[in-house]
C-alpha positions, 0 to 999 in steps of 0.5 A: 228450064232444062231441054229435057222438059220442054215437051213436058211444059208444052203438053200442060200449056196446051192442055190449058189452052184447051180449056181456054179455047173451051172456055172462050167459045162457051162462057165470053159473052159475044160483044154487039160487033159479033152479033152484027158480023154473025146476022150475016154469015150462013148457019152453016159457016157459023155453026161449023166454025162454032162446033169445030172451036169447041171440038178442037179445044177438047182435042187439045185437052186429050192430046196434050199428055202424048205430047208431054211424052214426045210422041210424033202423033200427038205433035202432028194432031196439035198442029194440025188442031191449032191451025183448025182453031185459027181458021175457025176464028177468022169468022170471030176475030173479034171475039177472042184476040187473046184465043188466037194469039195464044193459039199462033204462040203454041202453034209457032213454037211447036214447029219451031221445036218439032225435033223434040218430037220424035217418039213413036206411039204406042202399041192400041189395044183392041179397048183403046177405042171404047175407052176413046169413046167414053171419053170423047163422049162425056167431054162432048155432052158437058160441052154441049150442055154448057153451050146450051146453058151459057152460050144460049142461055139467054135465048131459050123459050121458057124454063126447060128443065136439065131432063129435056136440055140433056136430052136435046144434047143427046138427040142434037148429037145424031140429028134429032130435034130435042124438045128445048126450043129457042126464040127463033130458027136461027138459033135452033138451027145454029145449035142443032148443027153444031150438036150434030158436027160434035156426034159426028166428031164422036164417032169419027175418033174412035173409028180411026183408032179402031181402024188404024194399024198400030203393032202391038207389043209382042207378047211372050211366046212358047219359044219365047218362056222355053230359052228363058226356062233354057238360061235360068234353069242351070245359072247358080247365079241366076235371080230368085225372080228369075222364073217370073221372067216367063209370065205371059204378059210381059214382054222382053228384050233380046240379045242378039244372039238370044243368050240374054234378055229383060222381061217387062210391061208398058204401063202407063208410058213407063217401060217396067223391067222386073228382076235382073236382066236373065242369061249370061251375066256378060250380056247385061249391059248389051241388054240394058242399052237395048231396053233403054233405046227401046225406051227412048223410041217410044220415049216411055220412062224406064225402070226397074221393079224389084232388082237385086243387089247384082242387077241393081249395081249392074243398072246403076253403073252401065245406065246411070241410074238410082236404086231405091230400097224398097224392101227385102226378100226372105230366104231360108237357108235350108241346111241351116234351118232348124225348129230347135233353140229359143228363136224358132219357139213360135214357130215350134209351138204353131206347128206342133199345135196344129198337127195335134188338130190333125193336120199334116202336110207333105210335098212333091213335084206338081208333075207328079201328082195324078190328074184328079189332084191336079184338077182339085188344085186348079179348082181350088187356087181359084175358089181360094182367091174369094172374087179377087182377081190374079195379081202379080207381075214382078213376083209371081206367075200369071198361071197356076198348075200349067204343064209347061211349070214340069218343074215346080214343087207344091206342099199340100196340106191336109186334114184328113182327105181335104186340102186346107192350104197349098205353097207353090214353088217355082224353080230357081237354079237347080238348087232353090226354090222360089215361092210363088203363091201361099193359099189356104181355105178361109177359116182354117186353124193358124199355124198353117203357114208354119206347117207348109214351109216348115215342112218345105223346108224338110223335104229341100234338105232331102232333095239337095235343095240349098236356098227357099225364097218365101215373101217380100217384106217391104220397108223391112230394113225401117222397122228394123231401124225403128225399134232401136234405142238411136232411132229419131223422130223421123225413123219412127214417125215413118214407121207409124206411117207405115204402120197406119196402112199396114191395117189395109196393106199387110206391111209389117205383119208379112215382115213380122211372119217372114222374121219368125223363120230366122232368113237371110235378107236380100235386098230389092231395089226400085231403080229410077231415072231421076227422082220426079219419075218416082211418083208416076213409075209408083204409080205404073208398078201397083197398076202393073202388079194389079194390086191397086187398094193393098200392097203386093207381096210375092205370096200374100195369096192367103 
């Protein structure tokens, strides 16, 4: 086992020792010598004892994850836990030997290894203590039913039914009597202590990570989204993702000198970068050793969603890790793109298709629109999401139509006086437009999309406009490669998979619409650490991305 994953393994042994504490202290049947030492031992020693074993082991169980990531709270908490443990059994030392070796085995070999516990916590937020109450709530109520049952199974009066159990472990938690009665005052007194010392337990959390002072993450702020507008606005180089970079929930590194940075998102202890490092390209590195000891402070997993071929080299050499291609991004070339010849037949055909139904469209920089269509707009991107919520986070905005966005380009179109569908661009250098949202009103006639980039595209001929990135589409190079003629069993076994969730996800019918555009294909890259963090850093994009149940495009707002 390498160095590296000893706290890994430590948090999933203490996680199992939480369970066998719980298991201990409710399911092992007392042997008689207990029974005798318990008949001696006040109620209130007894049941304290009792109800601190059994909190204990369910803070064991909610520790152990911060431990597995190395952070110095988690490591303290457990302990500190361990030790309680011990001294809660000495009343019981009989009860459970295996219990309290194991206990002393973690405990000796977490002092032992404190050194490997250096990260700091992260940043709460203001629902961290609702969510710790939810938690620590429903694990006290099992836990107390379980007592009931197993612990005193054998001592209750009569046949209580489950409604009056739960509702003795409810009342029990602030003190009530509840309406299960035991054979004798002893053992009602025992349980209602150790019902009461669990409620208190469940408050007492989630006050102190009310009350604690934790430094949120800083958010990116005015100044912030201006230097960033400031050093992508004239970068000929600059990523197409660039603008992305000003979301305000994201967060970012700087240079010193503030001349180049990272934006990204913590999510799920993975530190997520989106796009290339922005500013001078001379910077990069100096950014990138920055994001990374930021990362190994807080010792989150960093990556990197949706890096480019410049910035992805740029991450392989300088930080030593792996670039995974996860698709491709379509750009029109515009002085090339033309509706003439065989392959823009489709697309031909939709548009002029459409524009026999009345429709057309024209486009203009949003800063010139008069403030009544600016507010139809507005209204209408929301009314357009149908109830789903926003989504994006590493290619598009988290805004619409905001004053601060002078620059983006819109295209509307129309039938008659009413807005059928809208493309929303942001800036990208001076001579390129990136694609931040397409919407359109359910039910409007197919072609639509046709028509608004076909006639984006029109009007960037005439605006020197030189490059249009439109939608990711992921896993195109496979299906690319699934349809030759040399294409094995595995290229097109994983293609049909593929395939199968393109019927929720949009995967091959976003890469089938992007193709009929003739673009250029630019290559993103996921870039990792090593190949087990794959799974979780998947995990933290679609969470980041806000797109849990179908795949995140860069514009499948439609």
């Amino acid at each position: 086992m390498r160095r590296f994953d000893i706290p890994r393994w430590l948090g999933r042994l203490t996680f199992l020792l939480g369970l066998l504490n719980l298991s201990a202290n409710i399911f092992r049947k007392f042997q008689p010598v207990a029974h005798r030492i318990d008949k001696y031992l006040p109620t209130l020693i007894n049941s304290t004892a009792f109800s601190t074993a059994l909190f204990t082991s369910l803070v064991l169980i909610l520790v152990a994850r911060g431990l597995g990531r190395r952070k110095r709270r988690a490591w303290n908490i457990t302990v500190l836990v361990l030790a309680l443990n011990l001294i809660s059994d000495i009343f019981r030392i009989h009860h459970h030997p295996i219990q309290i070796l194991s206990n002393s085995i973690l405990l000796v070999v977490l002092l032992l290894l404190r050194k490997e516990f250096y990260a700091i916590s992260d940043p709460s937020t203001r629902n961290q203590p609702i969510y710790a109450f939810i938690i620590i709530l429903s694990f006290t109520i099992i836990a107390g039913l379980l007592m009931i049952y197993y612990r005193h199974g054998h001592q209750l009066v009569g046949n209580p039914s489950f409604k009056n159990v739960f509702l003795t472990v409810i009342e029990g938690m602030i003190g009530v009597s509840g309406p299960v009665e035991f054979v004798n005052q002893r053992v009602s007194d025992t349980a209602e202590f150790s019902l009461a010392t669990l409620g208190i337990f469940t408050i007492v959390i989630p006050l102190f990570l009310f009350f604690r002072r934790v430094t949120p993450l800083p958010k990116m702020t005015n100044e912030d989204v201006a230097v960033v507008r400031k050093l992508i606005k004239h970068d000929g180089e600059q990523d197409s993702l660039g603008y992305f970079a000003t979301r305000r929930d994201k967060s970012v590194i700087w240079t010193p000198n503030k001349k180049a940075g990272i934006a990204y998102r913590v999510q799920g202890g993975v530190m997520l970068a989106s796009g290339d490092p922005f500013g001078e390209y001379s910077l990069w590195a100096d950014a990138i050793d920055l994001f990374l000891e930021e990362a190994r402070l807080h010792a989150w997993t960093p990556a990197v969603m949706g890096a480019s071929d410049r910035g992805g080299e740029v991450w392989v050499e300088h930080a030593g890790m792996t670039a995974f291609d996860i698709g491709d991004e379509a750009i029109i070339k515009v002085k090339d793109f033309t509706l003439e010849g065989r392959p823009m037949a489709n697309v031909r055909q939709m548009v002029n298709r459409i524009k026999r139904k009345g429709y057309e469209a024209h486009t203009t920089r949003w800063v010139n629109l008069d403030e009544a269509t600016k507010r139809e707009l507005r209204s209408l991107a929301k009314k357009w999401r149908y109830g789903a919520p926003e989504r994006g986070f590493s290619m598009s905005l988290d805004r619409f139509g905001s004053d601060i966005d002078d620059d983006c380009i819109i295209t509307i179109a129309k039938v008659g006086n009413q807005i059928k569908g809208l493309l929303y661009f942001v800036p990208w250098s001076d001579d390129g437009l990136s694609l931040d949202r397409m919407q359109r009103e359910r039910g409007t006639d197919a072609g639509i999309n046709e028509l608004l980039i076909v006639q984006t595209a029109e009007w960037a001929k005439e605006n020197k406009i030189e490059n249009i990135s439109l939608n990711f589409a992921a896993f195109r190079s496979l299906f690319e490669r699934a349809e030759k003629i040399s294409a094995g069993p595995i290229t097109r076994g994983s293609r049909n998979l593929i395939r199968l969730f393109s019927n929720f996800f949009q995967v091959e019918s976003l890469y089938r619409f992007n193709a009929k555009f003739d673009p250029e294909w630019q290559t993103r890259y996921l870039v990792y650490p090593k190949a087990t963090d794959v799974a979780k850093i998947g995990w933290a994009a679609i969470r980041a991305e806000q797109f849990i149940g179908s795949f995140r495009s860069k514009s499948l707002k439609n």
